[in-house]
C-alpha positions as a LaTeX table, in Angstrom:
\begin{tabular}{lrrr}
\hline
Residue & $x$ (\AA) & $y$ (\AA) & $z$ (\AA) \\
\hline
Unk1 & $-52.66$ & 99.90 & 212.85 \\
Unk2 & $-50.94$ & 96.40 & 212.73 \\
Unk3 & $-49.17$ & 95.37 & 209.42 \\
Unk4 & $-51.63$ & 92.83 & 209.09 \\
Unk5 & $-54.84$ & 95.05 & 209.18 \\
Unk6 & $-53.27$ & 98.01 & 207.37 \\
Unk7 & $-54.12$ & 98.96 & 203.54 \\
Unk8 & $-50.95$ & 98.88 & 201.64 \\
Unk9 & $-50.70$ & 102.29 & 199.52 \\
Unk10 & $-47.25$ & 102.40 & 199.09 \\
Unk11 & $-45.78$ & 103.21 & 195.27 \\
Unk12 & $-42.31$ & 102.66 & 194.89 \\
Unk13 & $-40.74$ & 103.87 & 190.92 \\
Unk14 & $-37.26$ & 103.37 & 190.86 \\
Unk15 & $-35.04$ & 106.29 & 188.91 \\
Unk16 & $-31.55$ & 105.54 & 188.50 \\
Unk17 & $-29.07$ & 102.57 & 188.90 \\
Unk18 & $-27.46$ & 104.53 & 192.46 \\
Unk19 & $-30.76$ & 105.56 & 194.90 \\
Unk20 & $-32.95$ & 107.67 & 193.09 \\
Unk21 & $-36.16$ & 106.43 & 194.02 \\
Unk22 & $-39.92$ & 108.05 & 194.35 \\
Unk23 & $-42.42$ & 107.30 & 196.69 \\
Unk24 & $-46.52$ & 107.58 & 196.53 \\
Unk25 & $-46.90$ & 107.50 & 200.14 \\
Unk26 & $-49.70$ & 109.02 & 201.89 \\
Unk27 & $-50.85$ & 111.41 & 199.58 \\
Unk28 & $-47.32$ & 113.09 & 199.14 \\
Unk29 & $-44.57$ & 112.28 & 196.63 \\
Unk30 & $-41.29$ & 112.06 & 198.10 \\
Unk31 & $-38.08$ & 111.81 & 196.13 \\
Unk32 & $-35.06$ & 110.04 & 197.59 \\
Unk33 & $-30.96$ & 111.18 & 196.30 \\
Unk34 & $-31.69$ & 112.60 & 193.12 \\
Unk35 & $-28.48$ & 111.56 & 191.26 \\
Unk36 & $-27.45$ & 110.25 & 188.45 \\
Unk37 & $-23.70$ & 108.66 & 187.25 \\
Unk38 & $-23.62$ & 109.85 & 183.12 \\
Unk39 & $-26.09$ & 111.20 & 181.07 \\
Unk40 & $-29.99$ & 110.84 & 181.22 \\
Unk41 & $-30.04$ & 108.71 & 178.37 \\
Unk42 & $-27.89$ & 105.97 & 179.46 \\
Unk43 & $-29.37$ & 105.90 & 182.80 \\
Unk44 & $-32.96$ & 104.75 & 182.05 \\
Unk45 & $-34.41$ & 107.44 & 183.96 \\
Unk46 & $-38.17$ & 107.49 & 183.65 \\
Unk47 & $-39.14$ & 110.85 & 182.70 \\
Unk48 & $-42.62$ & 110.58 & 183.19 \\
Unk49 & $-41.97$ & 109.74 & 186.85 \\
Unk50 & $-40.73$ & 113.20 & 187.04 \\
Unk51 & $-43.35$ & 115.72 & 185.39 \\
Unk52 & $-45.29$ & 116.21 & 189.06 \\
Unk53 & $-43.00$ & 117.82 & 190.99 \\
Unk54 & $-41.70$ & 116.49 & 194.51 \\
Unk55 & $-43.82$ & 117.26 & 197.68 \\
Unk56 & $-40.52$ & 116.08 & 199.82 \\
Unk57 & $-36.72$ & 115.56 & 199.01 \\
Unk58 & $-34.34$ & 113.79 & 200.85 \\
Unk59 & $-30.71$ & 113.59 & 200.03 \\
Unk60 & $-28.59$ & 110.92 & 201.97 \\
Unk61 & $-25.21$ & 112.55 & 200.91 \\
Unk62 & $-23.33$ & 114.86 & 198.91 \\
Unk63 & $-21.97$ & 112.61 & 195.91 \\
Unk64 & $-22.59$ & 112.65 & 192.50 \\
Unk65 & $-24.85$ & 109.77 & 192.32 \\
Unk66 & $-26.92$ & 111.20 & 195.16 \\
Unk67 & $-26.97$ & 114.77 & 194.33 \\
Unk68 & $-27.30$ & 116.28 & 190.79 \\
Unk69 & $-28.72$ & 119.76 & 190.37 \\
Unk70 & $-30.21$ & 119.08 & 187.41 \\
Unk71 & $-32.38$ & 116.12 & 188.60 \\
Unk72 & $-32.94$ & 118.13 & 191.89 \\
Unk73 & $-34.32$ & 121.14 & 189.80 \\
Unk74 & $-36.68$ & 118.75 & 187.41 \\
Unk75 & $-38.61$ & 117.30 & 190.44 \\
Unk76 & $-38.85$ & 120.36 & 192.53 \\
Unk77 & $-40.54$ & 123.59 & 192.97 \\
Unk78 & $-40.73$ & 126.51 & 195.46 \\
Unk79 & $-42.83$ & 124.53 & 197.31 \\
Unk80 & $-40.76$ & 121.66 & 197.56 \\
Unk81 & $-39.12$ & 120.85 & 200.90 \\
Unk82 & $-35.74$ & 119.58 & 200.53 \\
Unk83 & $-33.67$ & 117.54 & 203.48 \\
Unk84 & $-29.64$ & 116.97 & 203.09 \\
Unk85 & $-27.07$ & 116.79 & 205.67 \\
Unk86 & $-24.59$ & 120.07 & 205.23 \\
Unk87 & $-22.44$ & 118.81 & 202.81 \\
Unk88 & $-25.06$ & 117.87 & 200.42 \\
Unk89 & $-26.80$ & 121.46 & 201.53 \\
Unk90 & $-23.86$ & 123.30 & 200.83 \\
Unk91 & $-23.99$ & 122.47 & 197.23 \\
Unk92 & $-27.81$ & 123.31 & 196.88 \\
Unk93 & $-28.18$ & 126.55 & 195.01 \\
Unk94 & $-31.69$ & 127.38 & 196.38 \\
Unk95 & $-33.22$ & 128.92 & 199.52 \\
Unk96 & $-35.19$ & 127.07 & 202.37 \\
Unk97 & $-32.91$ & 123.68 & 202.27 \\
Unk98 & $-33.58$ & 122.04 & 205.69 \\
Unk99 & $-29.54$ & 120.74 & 206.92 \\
Unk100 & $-30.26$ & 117.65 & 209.12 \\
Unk101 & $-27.79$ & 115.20 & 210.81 \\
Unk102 & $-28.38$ & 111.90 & 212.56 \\
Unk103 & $-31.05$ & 112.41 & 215.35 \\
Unk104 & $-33.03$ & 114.89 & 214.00 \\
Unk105 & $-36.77$ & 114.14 & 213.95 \\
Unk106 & $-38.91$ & 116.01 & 211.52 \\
Unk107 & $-42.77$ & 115.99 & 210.87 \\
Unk108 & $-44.17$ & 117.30 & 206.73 \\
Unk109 & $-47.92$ & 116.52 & 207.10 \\
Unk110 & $-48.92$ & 112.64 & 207.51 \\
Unk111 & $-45.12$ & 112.05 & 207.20 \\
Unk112 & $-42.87$ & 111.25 & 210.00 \\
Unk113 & $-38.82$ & 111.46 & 209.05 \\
Unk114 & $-35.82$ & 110.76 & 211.06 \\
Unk115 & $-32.08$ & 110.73 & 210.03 \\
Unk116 & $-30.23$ & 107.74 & 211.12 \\
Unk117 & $-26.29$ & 106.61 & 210.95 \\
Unk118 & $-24.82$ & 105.79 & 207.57 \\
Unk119 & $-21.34$ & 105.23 & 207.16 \\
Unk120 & $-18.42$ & 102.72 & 206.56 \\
Unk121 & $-16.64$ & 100.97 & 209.21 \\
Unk122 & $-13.16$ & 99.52 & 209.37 \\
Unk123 & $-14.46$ & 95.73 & 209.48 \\
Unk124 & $-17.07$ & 95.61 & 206.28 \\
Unk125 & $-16.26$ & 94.17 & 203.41 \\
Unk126 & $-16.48$ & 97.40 & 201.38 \\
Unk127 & $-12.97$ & 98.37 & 199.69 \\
Unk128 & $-13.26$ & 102.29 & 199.58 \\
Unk129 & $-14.23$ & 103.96 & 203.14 \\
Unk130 & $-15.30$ & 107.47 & 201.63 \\
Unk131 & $-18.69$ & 107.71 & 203.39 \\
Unk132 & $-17.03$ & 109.11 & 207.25 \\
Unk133 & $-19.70$ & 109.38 & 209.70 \\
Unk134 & $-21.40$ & 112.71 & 209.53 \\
Unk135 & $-21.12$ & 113.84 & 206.17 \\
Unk136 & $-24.13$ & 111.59 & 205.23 \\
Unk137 & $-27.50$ & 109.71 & 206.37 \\
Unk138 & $-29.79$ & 107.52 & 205.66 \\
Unk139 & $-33.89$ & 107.99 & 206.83 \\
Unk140 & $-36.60$ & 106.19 & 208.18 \\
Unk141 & $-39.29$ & 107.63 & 206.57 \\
Unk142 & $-43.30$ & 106.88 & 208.88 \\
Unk143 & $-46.71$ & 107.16 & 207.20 \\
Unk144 & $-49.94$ & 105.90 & 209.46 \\
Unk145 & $-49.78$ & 102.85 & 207.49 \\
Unk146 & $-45.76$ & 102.55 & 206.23 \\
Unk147 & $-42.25$ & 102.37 & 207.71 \\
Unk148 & $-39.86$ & 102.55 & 205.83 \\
Unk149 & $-35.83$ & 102.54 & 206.09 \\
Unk150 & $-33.82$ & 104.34 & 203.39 \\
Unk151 & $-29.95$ & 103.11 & 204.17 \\
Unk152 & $-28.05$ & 105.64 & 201.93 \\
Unk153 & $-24.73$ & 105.08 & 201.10 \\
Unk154 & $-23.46$ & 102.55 & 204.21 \\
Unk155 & $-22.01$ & 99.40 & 205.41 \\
Unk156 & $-23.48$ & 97.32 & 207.86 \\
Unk157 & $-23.33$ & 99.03 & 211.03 \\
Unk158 & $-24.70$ & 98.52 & 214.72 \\
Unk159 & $-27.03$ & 101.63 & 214.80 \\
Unk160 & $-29.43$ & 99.01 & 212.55 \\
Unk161 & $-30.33$ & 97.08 & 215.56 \\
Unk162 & $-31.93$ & 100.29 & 216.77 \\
Unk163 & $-34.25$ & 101.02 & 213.66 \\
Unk164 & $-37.66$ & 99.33 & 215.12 \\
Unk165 & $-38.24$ & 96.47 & 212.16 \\
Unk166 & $-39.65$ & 98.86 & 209.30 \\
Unk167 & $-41.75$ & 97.34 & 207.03 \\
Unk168 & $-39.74$ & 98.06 & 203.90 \\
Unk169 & $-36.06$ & 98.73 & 203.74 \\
Unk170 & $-33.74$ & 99.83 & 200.78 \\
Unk171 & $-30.31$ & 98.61 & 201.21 \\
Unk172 & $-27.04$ & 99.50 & 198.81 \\
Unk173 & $-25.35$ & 95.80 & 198.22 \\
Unk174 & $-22.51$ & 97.42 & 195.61 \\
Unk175 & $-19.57$ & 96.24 & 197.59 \\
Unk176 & $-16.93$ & 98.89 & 196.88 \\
Unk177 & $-18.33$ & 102.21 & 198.59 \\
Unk178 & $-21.04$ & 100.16 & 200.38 \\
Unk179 & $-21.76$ & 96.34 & 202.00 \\
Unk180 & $-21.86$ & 93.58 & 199.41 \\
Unk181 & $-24.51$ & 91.21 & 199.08 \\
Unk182 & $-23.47$ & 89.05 & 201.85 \\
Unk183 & $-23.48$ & 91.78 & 204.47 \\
Unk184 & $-26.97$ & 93.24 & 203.24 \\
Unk185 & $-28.41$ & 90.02 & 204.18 \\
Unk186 & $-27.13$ & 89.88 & 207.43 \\
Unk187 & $-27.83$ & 93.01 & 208.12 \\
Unk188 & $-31.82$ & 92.17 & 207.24 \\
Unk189 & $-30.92$ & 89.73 & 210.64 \\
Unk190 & $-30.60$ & 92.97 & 212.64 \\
Unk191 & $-33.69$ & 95.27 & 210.39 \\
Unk192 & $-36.30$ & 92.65 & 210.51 \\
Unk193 & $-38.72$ & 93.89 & 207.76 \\
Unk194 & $-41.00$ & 92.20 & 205.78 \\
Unk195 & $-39.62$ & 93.66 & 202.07 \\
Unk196 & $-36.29$ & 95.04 & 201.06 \\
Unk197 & $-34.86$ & 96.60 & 197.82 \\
Unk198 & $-31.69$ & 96.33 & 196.70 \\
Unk199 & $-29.66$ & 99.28 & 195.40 \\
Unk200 & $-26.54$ & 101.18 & 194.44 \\
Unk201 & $-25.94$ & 97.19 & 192.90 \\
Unk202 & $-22.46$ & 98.61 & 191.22 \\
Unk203 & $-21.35$ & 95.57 & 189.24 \\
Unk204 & $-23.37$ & 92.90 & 192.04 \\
Unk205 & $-26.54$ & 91.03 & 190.61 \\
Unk206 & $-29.35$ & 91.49 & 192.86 \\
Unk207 & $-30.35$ & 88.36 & 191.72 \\
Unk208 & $-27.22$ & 86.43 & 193.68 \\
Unk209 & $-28.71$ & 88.51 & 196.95 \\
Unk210 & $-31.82$ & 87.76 & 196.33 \\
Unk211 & $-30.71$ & 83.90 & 196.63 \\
Unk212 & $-28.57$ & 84.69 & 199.79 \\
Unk213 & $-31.86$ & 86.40 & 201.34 \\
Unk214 & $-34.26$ & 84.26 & 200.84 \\
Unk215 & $-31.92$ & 81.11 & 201.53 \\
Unk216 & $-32.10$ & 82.58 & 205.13 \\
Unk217 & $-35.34$ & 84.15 & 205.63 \\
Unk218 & $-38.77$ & 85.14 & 204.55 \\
Unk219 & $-38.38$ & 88.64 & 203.84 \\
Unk220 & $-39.71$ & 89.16 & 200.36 \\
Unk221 & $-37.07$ & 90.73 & 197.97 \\
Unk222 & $-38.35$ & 93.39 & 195.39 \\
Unk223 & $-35.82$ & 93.94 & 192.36 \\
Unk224 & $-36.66$ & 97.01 & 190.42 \\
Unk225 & $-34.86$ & 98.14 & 187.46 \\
Unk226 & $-34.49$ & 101.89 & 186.56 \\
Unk227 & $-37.97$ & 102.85 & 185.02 \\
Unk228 & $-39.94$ & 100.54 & 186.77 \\
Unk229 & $-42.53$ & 100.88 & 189.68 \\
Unk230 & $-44.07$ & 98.55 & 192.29 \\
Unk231 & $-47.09$ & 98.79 & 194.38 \\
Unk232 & $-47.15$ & 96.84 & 197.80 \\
\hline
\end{tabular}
């Protein structure tokens, strides 16, 4: 099915100010680096988003903001299926967590999942290199009707040229741990998709990449504050 002829049934609710997003994709709801920085009320967290419990987790990385036990045992149950490279497993206290690394190619019902590169290189703009290649990834997550590229925490690197122009793509643009603004929107040159989310904004106004994105292109930008959901 073409992106043009497709039904759009993607629901996107954002959960914290890092990554924590869920998807309504497909008929399964998939959580993505349940993490928080802080408490739970002075992160905006939208507990209502939480009360069904997760079909699917993926975890991009083992930090803080990525991985919190706590929001990891609110969305999940014996039934969930959780995803996390080894570091992030290793600090799971529950049977049946799935270690993956980049390459690995994974099929949960409708739901296609690969883990892809994310990491920081000498040359980005980012001022802390703490993400080393290995410890963490970022997914591309395919539905019949949805592609979709989850960065993680990462700079801009070459494996993007490789991802196949997914439809949506959620990109960090925080600038210390991960590309700033500028470098998201040049890496959109190399992801081609038609939307992309900003996240893990640190102290950056999405608004300012916004600007630089759509100065340059026609992907549609979609800027979603903690608590709030879109459908596309």
């Amino acid at each position: 099915m073409t992106r043009q002829m497709r039904e759009l049934t993607i629901r996107i609710t954002r959960c914290s100010r890092a990554s924590w997003f869920r998807l309504d994709i497909a008929g399964c709801i998939l959580h993505l680096d349940p993490g928080y920085t802080g408490y739970f009320e002075n992160q905006g967290i939208p507990m209502e988003a939480l009360s069904e419990k997760a079909d699917i987790v993926l975890i991009s990385h083992d930090h803080k903001d990525h991985l919190q036990p706590v929001a990891l045992d609110l969305i999940s149950d014996p039934k969930t299926m959780i995803f996390a490279p080894r570091r992030a497993a290793a600090k799971i206290a529950r049977p049946g967590v799935t270690v993956v690394e980049v390459g690995d190619v994974w099929t949960v019902g409708p739901l296609r999942m690969t883990a892809v590169m994310a990491c920081n290189v000498p040359e980005s703009h980012s001022t802390r290199k703490v993400h080393h290649p290995g410890d963490g990834v970022g997914y591309l997550i395919q539905s019949p009707d949805w592609f979709v590229y989850f960065a993680g925490d990462t700079d801009r690197i070459p494996e993007m040229k490789e991802l196949g122009s997914p439809d949506l793509a959620m990109l960090p643009i925080g600038g210390t741990f991960v590309m700033d603004p500028e470098e998201a929107a040049q890496a959109l040159e190399w992801i081609r998709p038609r939307w992309v989310i900003p996240m893990h904004e640190s102290k950056e106004d999405p608004a300012i990449f916004e600007q630089i994105v759509r100065s340059r292109s026609d992907v549609a930008v979609l800027r979603l504050k903690p608590g709030e959901t879109v459908e596309v």
